[in-house]
GUMARTI-966117 format. One record per residue (C-alpha): residue number from 1; residue in one letter; x, y, z. Coordinates in steps of 0.1 Angstrom, whole numbers, m for minus. Example, Ala and Ser with C-alpha at 12.3 -4.5 7.8 and 13.67 -1.06 7.14 Angstrom:
<recs>
 pos code  east north    up
   1    A   123   m45    78
   2    S   137   m11    71
</recs>
This chain:
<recs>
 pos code  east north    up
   1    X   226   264   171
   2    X   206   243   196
   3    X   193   208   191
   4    X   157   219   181
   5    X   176   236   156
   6    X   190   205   139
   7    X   161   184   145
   8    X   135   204   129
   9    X   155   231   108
  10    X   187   221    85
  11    X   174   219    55
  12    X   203   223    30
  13    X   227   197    23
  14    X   227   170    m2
  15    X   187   168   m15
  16    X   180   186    13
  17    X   143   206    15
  18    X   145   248     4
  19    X   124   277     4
  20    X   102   277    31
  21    X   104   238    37
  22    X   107   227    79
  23    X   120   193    64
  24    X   153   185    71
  25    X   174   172    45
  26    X   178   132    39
  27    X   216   143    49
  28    X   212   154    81
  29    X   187   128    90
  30    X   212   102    82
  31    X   238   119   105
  32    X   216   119   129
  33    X   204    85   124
  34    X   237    76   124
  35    X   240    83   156
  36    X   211    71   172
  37    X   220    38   151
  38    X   251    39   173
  39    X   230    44   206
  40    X   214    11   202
  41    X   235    m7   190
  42    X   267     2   207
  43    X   301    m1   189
  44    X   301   m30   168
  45    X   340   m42   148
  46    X   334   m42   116
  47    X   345   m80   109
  48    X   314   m90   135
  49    X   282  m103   122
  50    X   255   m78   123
  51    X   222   m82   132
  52    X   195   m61   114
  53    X   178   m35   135
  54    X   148   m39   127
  55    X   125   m60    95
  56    X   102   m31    95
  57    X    95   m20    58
  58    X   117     3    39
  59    X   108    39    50
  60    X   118    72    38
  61    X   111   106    50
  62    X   118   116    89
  63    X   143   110   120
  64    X   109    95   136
  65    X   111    67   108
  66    X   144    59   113
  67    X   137    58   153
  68    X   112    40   146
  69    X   129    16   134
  70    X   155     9   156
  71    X   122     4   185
  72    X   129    41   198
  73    X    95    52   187
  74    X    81    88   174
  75    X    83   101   209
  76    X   121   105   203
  77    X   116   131   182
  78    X   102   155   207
  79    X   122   157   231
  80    X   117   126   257
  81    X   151   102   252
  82    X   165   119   228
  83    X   196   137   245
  84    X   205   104   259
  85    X   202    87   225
  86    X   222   113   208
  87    X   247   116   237
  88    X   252    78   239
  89    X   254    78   199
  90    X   280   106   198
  91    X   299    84   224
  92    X   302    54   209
  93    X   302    74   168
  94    X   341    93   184
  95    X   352    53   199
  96    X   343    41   161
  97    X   364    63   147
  98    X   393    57   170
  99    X   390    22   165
 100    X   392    26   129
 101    X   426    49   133
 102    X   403    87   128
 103    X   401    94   167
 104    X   420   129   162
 105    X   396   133   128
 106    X   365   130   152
 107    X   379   147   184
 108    X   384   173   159
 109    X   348   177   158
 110    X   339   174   189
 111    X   365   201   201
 112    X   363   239   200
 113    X   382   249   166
 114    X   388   237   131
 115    X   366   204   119
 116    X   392   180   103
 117    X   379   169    74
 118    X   367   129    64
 119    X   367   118    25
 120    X   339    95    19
 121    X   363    67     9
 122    X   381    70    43
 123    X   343    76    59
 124    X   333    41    43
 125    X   366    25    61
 126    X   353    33    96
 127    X   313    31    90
 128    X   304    m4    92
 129    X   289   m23    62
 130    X   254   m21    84
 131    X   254     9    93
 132    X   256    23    57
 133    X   226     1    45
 134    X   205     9    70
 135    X   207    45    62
 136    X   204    41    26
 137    X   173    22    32
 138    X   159    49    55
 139    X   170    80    35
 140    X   163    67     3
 141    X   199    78    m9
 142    X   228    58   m31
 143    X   256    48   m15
 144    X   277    76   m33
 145    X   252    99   m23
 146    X   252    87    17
 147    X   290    88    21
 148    X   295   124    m1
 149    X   267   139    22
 150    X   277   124    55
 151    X   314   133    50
 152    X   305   169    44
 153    X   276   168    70
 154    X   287   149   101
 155    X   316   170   110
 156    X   291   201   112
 157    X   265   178   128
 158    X   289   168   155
 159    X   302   203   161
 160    X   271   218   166
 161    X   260   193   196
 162    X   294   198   210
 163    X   295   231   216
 164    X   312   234   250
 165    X   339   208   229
 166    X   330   180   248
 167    X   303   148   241
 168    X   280   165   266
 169    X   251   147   290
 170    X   221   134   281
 171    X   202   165   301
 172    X   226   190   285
 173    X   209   178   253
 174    X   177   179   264
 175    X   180   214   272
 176    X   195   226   242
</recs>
């Protein structure tokens, strides 16, 4: 599956879009938000203050919201900067969870086999307080909700832009 693919196509998950809908589900556009959260603000401990990424108003609906938000802009979304914000993000997402004791959990992911799997309670450990209200805001979901979806979702996110079982380049994204 290539990256236009989960941009524009994964619709099932968690209140995710089905039938004919191109939407993709709240799910997948908080994994993916996740890790363009990541690209701009780099790897943050968890006991540091955090600064909000944006005061824009609460907005629910698409990655180009979210984007949006963090001052990436709409033009993300189709294709110019976003390999390098999801490469960076994917980066900095694996050195999260290595910091928080889960490196082999997402190296897992990121290599060719078997996706180890992330309960949300252990998935709320490494996730920074931040980081899950920003995506609540943005995807309109409930905590519960967020952490059940993105522990299911995020390995298979992750797995599918590392298919050569590597984080890969920015271009390699791009291309995709």
């Amino acid at each position: 599956m290539g990256l236009m693919d989960i941009l524009s196509g994964m619709s099932n998950g968690p209140r995710g879009g089905s039938g004919g809908s191109h939407s993709m589900s709240p799910i997948v556009m908080a994994a993916l938000g996740l890790l363009a959260y990541k690209a701009v603000k780099g790897m943050r401990a968890p006991q540091q203050p955090a600064t909000q990424p944006s005061a824009a108003p609460a907005q629910t609906g698409s990655l180009g919201d979210i984007l949006g938000s963090l001052g990436l802009g709409g033009s993300a979304t189709q294709g110019g900067g976003v390999g390098g914000i999801l490469a960076g993000g994917l980066g900095d997402l694996v050195r999260q969870f290595q910091a928080a004791g889960h490196g082999k959990v997402a190296d897992s992911w990121v290599a060719s086999g078997q996706n180890k799997p992330i309960p949300s309670q252990e998935l709320e450990k490494v996730l920074a307080p931040e980081q899950i209200d920003f995506l609540m805001q943005k995807t309109g979901m409930t905590r519960t909700e967020l952490l059940n979806g993105l522990s299911q979702k995020l390995p298979e996110v992750v797995d599918q832009l590392t298919p050569q079982g590597r984080i890969p380049a920015p271009h390699e994204l791009e291309q995709a």
